[in-house]
C-alpha positions in Angstrom: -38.4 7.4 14.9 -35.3 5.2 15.0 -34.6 7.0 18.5 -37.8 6.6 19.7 -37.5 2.8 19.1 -34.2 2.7 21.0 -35.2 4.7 24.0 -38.5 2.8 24.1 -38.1 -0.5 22.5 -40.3 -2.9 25.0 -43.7 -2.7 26.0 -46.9 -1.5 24.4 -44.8 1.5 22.1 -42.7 -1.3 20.9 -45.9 -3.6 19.7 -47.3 -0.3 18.2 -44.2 1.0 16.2 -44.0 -2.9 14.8 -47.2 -3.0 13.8 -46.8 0.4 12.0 -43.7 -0.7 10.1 -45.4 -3.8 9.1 -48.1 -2.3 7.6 -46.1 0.0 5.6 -43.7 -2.7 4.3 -47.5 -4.7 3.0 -48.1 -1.2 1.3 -45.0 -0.4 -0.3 -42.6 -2.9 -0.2 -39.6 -3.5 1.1 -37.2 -3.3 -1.5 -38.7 0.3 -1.7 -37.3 1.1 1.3 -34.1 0.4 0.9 -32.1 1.5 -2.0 -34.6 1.1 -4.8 -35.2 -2.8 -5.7 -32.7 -3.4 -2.8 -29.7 -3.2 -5.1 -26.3 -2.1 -4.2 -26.2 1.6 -5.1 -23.8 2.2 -7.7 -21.2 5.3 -6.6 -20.0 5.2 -10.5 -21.1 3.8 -14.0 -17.9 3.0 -16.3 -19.2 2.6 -19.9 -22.8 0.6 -18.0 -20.8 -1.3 -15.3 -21.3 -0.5 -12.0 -18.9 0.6 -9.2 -20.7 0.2 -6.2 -20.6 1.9 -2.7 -19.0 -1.3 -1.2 -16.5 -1.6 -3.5 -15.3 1.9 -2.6 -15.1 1.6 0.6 -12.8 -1.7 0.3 -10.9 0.2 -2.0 -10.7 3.1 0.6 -9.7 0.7 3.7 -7.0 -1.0 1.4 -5.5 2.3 0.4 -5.8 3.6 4.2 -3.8 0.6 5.2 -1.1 0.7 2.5 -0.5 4.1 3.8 -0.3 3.3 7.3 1.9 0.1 6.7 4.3 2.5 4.2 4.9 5.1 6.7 4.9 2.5 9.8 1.6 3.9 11.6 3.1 7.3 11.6 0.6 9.4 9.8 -2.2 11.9 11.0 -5.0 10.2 10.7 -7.0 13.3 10.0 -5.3 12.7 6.3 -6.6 9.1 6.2 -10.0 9.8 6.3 -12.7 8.3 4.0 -13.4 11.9 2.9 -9.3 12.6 2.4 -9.3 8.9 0.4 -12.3 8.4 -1.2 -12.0 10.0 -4.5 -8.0 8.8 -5.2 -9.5 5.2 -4.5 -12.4 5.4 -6.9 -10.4 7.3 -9.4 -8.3 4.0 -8.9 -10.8 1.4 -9.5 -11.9 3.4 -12.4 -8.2 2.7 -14.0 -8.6 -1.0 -13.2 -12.2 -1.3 -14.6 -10.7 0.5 -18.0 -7.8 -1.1 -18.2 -9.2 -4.7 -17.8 -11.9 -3.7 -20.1 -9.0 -2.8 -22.7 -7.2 -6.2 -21.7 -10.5 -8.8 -22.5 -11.2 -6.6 -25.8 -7.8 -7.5 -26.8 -7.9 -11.1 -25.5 -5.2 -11.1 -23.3 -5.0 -13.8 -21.4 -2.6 -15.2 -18.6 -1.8 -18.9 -19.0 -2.6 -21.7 -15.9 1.0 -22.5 -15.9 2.0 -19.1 -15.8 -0.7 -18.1 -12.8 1.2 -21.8 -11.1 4.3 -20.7 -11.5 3.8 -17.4 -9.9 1.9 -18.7 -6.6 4.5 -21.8 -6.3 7.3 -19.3 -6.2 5.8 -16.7 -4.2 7.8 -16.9 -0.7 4.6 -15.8 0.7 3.1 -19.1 0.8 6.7 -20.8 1.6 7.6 -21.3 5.4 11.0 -22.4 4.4 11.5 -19.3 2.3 12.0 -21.8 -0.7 9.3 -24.8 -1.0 5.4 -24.2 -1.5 3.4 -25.1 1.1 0.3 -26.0 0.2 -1.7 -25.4 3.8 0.1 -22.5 4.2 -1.5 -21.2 0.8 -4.9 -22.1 2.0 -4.4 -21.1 5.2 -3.6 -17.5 4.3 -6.3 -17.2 1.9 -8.9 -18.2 4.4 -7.7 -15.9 6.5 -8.3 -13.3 4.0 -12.2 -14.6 3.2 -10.7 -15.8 -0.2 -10.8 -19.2 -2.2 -8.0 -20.9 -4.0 -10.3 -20.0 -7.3 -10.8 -16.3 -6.5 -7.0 -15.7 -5.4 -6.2 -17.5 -8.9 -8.9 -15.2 -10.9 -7.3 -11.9 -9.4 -3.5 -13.0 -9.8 -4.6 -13.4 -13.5 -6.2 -9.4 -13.3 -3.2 -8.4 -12.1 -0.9 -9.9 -14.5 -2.6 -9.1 -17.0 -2.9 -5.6 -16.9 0.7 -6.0 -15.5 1.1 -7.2 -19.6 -1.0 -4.4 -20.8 1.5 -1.7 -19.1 4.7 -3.8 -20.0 3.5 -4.2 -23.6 2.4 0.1 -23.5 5.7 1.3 -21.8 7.8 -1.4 -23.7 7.4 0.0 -26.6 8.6 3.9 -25.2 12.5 4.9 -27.0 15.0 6.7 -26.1 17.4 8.1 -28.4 21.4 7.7 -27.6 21.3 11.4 -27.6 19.1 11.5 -24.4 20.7 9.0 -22.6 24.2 10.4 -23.5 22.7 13.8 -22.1 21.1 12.0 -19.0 24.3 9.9 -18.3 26.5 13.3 -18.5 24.0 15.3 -16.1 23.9 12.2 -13.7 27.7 11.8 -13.5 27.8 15.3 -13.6 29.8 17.0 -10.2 29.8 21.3 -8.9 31.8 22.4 -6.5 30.5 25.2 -4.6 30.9 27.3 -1.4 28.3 28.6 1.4 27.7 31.1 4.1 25.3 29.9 6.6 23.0 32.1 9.1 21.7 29.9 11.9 17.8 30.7 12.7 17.9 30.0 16.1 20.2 32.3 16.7 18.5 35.1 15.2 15.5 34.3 17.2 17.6 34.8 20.5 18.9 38.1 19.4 14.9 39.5 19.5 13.0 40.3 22.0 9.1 41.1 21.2 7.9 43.6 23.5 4.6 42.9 26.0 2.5 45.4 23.5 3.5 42.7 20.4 2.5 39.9 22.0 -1.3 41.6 23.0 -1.7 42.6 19.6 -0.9 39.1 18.3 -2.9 37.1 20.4 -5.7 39.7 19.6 -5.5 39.1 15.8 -5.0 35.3 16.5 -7.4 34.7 19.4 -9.5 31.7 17.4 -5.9 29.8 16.6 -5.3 30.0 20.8 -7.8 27.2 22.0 -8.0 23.9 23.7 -8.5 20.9 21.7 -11.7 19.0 21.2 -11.3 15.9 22.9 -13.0 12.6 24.2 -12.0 9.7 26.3 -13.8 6.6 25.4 -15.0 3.2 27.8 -15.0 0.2 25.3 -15.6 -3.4 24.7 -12.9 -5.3 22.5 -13.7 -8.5 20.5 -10.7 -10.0 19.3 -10.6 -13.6 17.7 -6.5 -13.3 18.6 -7.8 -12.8 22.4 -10.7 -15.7 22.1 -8.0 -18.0 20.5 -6.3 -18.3 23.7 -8.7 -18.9 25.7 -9.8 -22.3 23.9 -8.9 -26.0 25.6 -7.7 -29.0 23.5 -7.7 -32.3 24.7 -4.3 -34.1 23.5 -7.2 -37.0 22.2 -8.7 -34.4 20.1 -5.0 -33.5 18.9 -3.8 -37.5 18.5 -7.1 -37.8 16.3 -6.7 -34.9 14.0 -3.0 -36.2 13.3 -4.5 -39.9 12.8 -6.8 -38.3 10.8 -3.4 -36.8 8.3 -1.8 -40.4 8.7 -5.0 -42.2 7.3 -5.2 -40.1 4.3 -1.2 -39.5 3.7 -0.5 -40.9 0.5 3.3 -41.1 -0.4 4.4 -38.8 -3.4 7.4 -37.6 -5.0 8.4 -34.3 -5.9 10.3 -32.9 -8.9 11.9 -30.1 -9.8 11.5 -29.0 -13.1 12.5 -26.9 -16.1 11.7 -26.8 -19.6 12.5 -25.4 -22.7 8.8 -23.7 -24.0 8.6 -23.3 -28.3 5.0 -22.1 -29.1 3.6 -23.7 -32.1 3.7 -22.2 -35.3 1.3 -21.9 -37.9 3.7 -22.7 -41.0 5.5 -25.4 -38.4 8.7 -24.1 -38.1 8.7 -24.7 -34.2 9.9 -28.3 -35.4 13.1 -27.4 -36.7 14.0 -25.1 -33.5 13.0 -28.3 -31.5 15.5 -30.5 -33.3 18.2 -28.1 -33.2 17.7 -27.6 -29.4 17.9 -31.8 -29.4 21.3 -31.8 -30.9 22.4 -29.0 -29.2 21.6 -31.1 -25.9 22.9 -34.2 -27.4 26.4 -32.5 -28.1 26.5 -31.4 -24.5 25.1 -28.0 -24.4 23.9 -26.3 -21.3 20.0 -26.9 -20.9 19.7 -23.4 -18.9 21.8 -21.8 -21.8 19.5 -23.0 -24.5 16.1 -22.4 -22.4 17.4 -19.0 -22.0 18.3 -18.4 -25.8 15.4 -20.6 -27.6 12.7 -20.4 -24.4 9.1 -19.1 -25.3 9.0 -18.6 -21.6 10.7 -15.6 -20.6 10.0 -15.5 -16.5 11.5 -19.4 -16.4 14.0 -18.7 -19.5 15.5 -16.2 -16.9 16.3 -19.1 -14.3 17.5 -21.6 -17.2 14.0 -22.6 -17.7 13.6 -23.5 -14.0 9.6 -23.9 -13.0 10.4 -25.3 -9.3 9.1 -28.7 -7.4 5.5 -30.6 -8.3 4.0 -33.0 -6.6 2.1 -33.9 -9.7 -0.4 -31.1 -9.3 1.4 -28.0 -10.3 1.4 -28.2 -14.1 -1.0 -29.2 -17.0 -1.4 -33.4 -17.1 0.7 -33.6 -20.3 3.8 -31.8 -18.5 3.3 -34.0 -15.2 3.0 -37.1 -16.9 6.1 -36.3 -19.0 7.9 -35.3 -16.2 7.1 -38.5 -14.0 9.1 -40.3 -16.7 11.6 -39.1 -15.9 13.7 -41.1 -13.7 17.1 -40.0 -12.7 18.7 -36.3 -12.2 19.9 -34.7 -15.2 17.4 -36.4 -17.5 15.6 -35.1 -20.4 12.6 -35.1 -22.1 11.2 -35.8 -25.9 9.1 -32.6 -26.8 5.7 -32.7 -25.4 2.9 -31.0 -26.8 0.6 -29.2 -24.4 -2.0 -25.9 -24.8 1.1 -24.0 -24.7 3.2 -25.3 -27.3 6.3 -28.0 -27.3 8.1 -28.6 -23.7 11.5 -30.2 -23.6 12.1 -30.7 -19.9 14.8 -31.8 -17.8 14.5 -33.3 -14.0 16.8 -30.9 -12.3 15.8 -32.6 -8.9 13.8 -35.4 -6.6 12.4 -35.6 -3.3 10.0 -37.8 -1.5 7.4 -36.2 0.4 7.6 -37.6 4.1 4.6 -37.5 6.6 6.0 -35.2 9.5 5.8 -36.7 12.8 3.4 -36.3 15.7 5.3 -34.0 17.8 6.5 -31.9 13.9 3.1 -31.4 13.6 1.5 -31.0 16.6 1.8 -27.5 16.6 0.4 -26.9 13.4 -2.6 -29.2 14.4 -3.3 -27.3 17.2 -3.6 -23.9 16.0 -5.9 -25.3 13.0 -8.1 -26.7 15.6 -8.5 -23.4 17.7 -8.8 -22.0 14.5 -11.6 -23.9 13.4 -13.5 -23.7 16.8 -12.6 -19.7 17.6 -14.8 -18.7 14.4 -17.9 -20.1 15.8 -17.4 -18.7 19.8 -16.2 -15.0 18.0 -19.8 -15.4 16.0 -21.5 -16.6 19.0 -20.0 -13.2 21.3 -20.4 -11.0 18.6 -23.9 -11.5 18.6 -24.6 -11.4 22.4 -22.6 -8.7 22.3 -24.2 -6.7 19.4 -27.7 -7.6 21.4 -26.7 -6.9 24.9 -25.0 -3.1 24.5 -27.9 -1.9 22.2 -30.4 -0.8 24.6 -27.9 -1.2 27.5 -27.2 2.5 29.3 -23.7 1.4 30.1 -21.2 -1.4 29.3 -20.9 -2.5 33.0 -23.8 -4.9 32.5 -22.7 -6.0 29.4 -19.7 -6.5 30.4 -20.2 -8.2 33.0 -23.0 -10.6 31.2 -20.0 -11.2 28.4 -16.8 -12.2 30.9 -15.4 -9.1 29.2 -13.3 -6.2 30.7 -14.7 -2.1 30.1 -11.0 -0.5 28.7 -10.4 3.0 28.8 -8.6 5.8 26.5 -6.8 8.2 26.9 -8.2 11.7 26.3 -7.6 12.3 22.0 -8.6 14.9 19.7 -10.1 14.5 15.9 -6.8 13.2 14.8 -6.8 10.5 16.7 -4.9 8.9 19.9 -3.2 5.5 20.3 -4.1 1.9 20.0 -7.8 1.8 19.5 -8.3 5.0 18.9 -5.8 5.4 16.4 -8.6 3.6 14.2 -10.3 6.5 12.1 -13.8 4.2 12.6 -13.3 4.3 16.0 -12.6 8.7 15.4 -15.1 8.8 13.3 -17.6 7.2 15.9 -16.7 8.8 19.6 -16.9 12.5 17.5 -20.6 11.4 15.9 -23.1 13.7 16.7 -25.1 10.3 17.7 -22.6 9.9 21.1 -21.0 12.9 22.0 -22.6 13.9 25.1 -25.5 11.5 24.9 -24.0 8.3 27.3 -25.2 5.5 24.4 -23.5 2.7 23.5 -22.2 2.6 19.6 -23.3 0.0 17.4 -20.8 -2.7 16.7 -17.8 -1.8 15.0 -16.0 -3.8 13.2 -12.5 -3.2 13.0 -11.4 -6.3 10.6 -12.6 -9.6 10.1 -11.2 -11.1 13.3 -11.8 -7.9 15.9 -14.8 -5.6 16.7 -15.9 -3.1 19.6 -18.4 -1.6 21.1 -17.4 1.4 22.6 -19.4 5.1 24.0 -17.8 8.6 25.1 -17.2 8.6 29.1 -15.7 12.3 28.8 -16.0 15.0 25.8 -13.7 17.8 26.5 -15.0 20.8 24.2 -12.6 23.3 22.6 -12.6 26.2 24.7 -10.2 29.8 24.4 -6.8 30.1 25.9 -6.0 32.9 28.3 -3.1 35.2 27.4 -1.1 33.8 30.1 -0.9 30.8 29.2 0.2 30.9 25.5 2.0 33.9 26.0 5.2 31.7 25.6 3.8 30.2 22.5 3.1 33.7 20.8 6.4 34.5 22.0 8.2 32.1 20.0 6.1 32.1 17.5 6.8 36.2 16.9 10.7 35.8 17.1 10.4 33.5 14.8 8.7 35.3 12.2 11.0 37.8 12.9 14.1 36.1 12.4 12.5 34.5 9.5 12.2 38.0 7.8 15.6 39.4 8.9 17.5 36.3 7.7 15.7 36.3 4.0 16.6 39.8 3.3 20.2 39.8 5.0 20.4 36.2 2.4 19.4 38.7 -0.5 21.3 41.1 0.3 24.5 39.2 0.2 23.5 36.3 -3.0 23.3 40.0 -4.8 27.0 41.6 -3.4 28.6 37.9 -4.5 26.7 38.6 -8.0 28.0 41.5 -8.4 31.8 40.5 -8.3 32.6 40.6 -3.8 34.9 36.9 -2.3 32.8 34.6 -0.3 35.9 34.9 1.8 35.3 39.0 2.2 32.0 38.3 3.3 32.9 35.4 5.6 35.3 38.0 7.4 32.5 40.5 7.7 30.1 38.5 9.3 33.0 36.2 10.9 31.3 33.5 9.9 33.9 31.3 7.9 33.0 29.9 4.3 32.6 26.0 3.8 33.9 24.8 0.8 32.6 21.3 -1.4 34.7 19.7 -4.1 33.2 17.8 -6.5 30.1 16.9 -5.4 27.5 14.9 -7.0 23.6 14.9 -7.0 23.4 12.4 -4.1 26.5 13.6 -2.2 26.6 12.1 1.5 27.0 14.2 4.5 25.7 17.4 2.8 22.1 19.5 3.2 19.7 18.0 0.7 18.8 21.5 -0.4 22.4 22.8 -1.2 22.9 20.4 -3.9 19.6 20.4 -5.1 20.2 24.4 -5.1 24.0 23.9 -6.4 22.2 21.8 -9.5 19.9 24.2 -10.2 22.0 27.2 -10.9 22.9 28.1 -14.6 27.0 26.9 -15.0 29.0 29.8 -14.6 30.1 32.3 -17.2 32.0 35.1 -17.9 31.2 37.9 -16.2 28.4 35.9 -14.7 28.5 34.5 -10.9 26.2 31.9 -9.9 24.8 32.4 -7.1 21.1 32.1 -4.8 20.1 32.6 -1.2 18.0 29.0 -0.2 16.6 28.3 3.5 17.3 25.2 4.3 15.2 22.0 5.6 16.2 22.9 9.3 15.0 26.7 8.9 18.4 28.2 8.5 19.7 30.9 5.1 22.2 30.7 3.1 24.0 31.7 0.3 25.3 29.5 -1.9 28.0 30.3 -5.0 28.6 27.6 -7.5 32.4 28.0 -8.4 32.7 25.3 -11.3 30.5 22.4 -13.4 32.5 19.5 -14.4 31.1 17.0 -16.9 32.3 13.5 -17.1 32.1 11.6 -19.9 30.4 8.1 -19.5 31.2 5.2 -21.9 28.0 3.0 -23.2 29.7 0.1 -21.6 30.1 1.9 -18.5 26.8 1.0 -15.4 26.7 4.7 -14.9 25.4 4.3 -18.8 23.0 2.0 -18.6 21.6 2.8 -15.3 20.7 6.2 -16.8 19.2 4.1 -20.3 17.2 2.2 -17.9 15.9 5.2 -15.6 15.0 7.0 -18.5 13.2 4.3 -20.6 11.2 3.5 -17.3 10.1 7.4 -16.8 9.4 7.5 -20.9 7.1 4.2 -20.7 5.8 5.5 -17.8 4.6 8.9 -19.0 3.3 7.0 -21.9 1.2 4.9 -19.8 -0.2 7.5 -17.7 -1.1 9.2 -21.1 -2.7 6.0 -22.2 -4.9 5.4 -19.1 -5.4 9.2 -19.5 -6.9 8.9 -23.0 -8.9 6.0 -21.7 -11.2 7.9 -19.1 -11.7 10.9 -21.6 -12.9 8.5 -24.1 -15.2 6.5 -21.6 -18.5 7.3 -20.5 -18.2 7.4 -16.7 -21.2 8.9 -14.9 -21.3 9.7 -11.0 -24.0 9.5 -8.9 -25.2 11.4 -5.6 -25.9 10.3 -2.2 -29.3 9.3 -3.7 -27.9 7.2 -6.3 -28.9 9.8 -8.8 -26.6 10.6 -11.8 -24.5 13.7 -10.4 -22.2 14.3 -13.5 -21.5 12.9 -16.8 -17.7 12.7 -18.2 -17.0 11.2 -21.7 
């Protein structure tokens, strides 16, 4: 019905199908139309709280672009697929939703002055790389549709199931008996010596006869065949584009930045630190707080004693240092006691806020100037585009959406917008460059809806700030090869598999004759192929093939009567066989770093382990129930 609409939306059809719809939304109901009561359908119930459909797919498009940021857009996009993402993403959110469950049962909760601290000292919102910036905070939270109060609500999510896993794997041990073992093995060094049989030249020492290659491409005909692909025409929305586009008038500048001036109010900033000691129900905080005073009056270090008495352990680690305030930062008891304070160096009586008793020092004191015109005018300007591009992006996206729906092209459209048609390159299902590196874009031009069929697509919106229209111009289908042109291909392919074969058992052969008592150095004459020989070498040794040492590692130390040996391919295709001549263990002292680095991997991979176990036990335990396309219950876990 849909198409019919689309093909025949105007006239006397048009008026019919309308009335038709209208009559069966007075019947039944809207809502019954559309996903029963017009409710987001749930994808997942965890223990009666839903996980909806939308939240899945945000959770899908943030793990797609992690990925694609982590390997630096080099990644088949065939593997970031909804389908290839979708279940590691809602398994994700299914963690979250248990652990922050766990984390309000057991009333954890992340302080304001904690949740302050953390965005005043996040370089993020810092243009200096050392002082907040207060615009710049709001300004990159606009830009990513959030509010100061819901960027403060999730950094207290985060942090607090960042407490549940610290207070979990915090509590994993090690005994001096494993980290002895794991500092010997890690200082541990082999030396060994290996034979190596290049692949390639194997492969030039075959030659598959004319017969070989028939029968292979006969047993492999479906593998030979062109690649499905499309080139696409498009239309490209892009705020960035629309941006540059927009006119200022140096008046509409000059009044923004009177605008600033009229509401600057001087301030003064200080830099801060405290000593924190939580109250205590039998009141012993008090005597801590006057052996901290006479500590301070006797000419102690404040950073020593904030970092020996502190309650808070993040600012303890700085010598209580909490960074600059412009009298906003911290709770009205700390700001007030800190604006009495009124030269560098000076120190506080104990003030008593939600948190407990603060002793704070004034470390340092700035006054907040208003920048001048020409400082700011660049700032001002891009705010003002910014302000107006939403508005003209809202306006095109519109005329856009309406003009290419019924349009057969997106010349007219085009044309009508001020826009430019730009074209693709051919690409197959994995995906091409630029725009069509986008798997919406993929998913789209290879829709049964387009392919072949000349329509326009619906709108599609790559981000907040950029959409497209876009329909196939060309669809190349996948088509068979002829023998003469892959016979070079097949070729290769079959010398390869060859030498593949040859080499592994000629490897074999050899690891077993070095087993069984005969010199690397005999065998090196025989094949006049001379031995290399490694000293020493550790587990990250530079300058040698990853998979020697890892194969040098693995083999049992040698004893008598016993050669270690094993034949390996290594990572560039080439065999080898490898003979691990001696194991030498070094003793580390507990003083030593090699000591405590291996105390401090190992304690992370037991606390770890433990937490996976704990978020393990957590979704056997809970009653998670899927649903279907249909929103219907699929399966039950508990």
């Amino acid at each position: 019905m849909l198409e019919l609409i689309r093909e025949k939306m105007q006239g006397t059809f048009a008026t019919i199908i309308v009335v038709l719809l209208c009559s069966v939304f007075a019947m039944w109901g809207v809502e019954r139309l559309f996903d029963r009561g017009g409710k987001t359908r749930a994808a997942v119930t965890v223990n009666g709280e839903d996980i909806t459909e939308p939240e899945v797919a945000r959770a899908t498009q943030a793990m797609r672009q992690r990925y694609v940021e982590m390997l630096g857009g080099k990644v088949d996009s065939t593997f970031l697929s909804d389908q290839m993402l979708r279940e590691p993403a809602l398994d994700s959110i299914i963690s979250r939703k248990l652990l922050a469950e766990k984390t309000a049962k057991m009333k954890m909760i992340i302080g304001p002055t904690t949740i302050d601290r953390e965005i005043v000292g996040d370089s993020m919102f810092s243009k200096d790389g050392k002082s907040f910036d207060p615009e710049l905070f709001k300004e990159k939270l606009r830009s990513a549709g959030m509010t100061p109060t819901m960027y403060r609500q999730q950094l207290s999510a985060q942090m607090e199931l960042s407490q549940l896993h610290e207070a979990i794997a915090g509590t994993a041990f090690v005994t001096e008996r494993q980290v002895e073992a794991a500092a010997v093995l890690a200082a541990q060094t082999r030396s060994f010596e290996y034979i190596q049989f290049p692949l390639q030249a194997a492969m030039d020492g075959i030659t598959p006869t004319s017969e070989a290659v028939e029968q292979y491409f006969k047993d492999h005909n479906n593998e030979f065949t062109t690649e499905e692909k499309v080139s696409i025409e498009y239309l490209d929305l892009n705020k960035a584009n629309l941006v540059k586009d927009i006119k200022l008038e140096e008046s509409d500048i000059r009044a923004s930045y009177d605008q600033e001036v009229a509401a600057f109010k001087p301030s003064t900033e200080r830099r801060a630190a405290h000593i924190l000691i939580e109250v205590k129900p039998d009141g012993s905080e008090q005597a801590v707080l006057e052996q901290i005073k006479k500590r301070l009056a006797a000419g102690e270090s404040f950073a020593a004693l904030a970092k020996q008495f502190s309650s808070d352990k993040e600012s303890a680690k700085e010598g209580g240092d909490v960074g600059f305030s412009s009298g906003n930062v911290f709770v009205p008891e700390f700001e007030q006691a800190l604006a009495g304070l009124a030269n560098k160096g000076d120190v506080s009586a104990p003030v008593k806020t939600e948190f407990g008793y603060h002793i704070i020092k004034l470390l340092d004191k700035r006054d907040a100037a208003l920048p001048s015109f020409e400082e700011r005018k660049p700032e001002i300007e891009k705010q003002l585009r910014q302000a107006k591009v939403g508005a003209i992006y809202a306006e095109k996206l519109d005329q856009m959406t309406e003009s290419t729906y019924s349009a057969g092209d997106l010349a007219g459209p085009a044309s009508e917008l001020k826009m430019d048609v730009q074209k693709t390159a051919a690409f197959g299902r994995r995906g091409g460059v630029g725009v069509a590196a986008q798997q919406k874009v993929i998913d789209a031009a290879f829709s049964g809806d387009l392919l072949d069929s000349g329509k326009n697509s619906q709108v599609i919106e790559l981000s907040a700030d950029r959409a497209i229209v876009l329909r196939v111009s060309n669809h190349e289908i996948s088509k068979p090869r002829e023998l003469a042109d892959v016979t070079a291909e097949i070729v290769k392919i079959i010398k390869h598999d060859q030498a593949v074969i040859a080499l592994k058992a000629k490897a074999e052969s050899i690891k077993n004759r070095v087993q069984s008592g005969t010199p690397m150095s005999v065998i090196g004459s025989e094949e006049k192929i001379t031995p290399v020989s490694l000293a020493s070498k550790n587990r990250n040794a530079q300058g040698v093939d990853t998979s020697l040492t890892a194969a040098a590692f693995k083999l049992a130390k040698p004893a008598a009567n016993v050669v270690a040996a094993d034949a390996i391919q290594l990572a560039n295709g080439d065999w080898a066989v490898l003979h691990l001549v001696t194991v030498s263990d070094i003793q580390v002292g507990k003083d030593s770093e090699e000591y405590k680095a291996a105390r401090q991997k190992l304690d992370s991979a037991v606390g770890n382990e433990d937490f996976s176990l704990y978020e393990k036990d957590l979704k056997e335990s809970a009653k998670i129930i899927r649903k279907d396309a249909a929103g219907d219950t699929k399966n039950k876990e508990s």
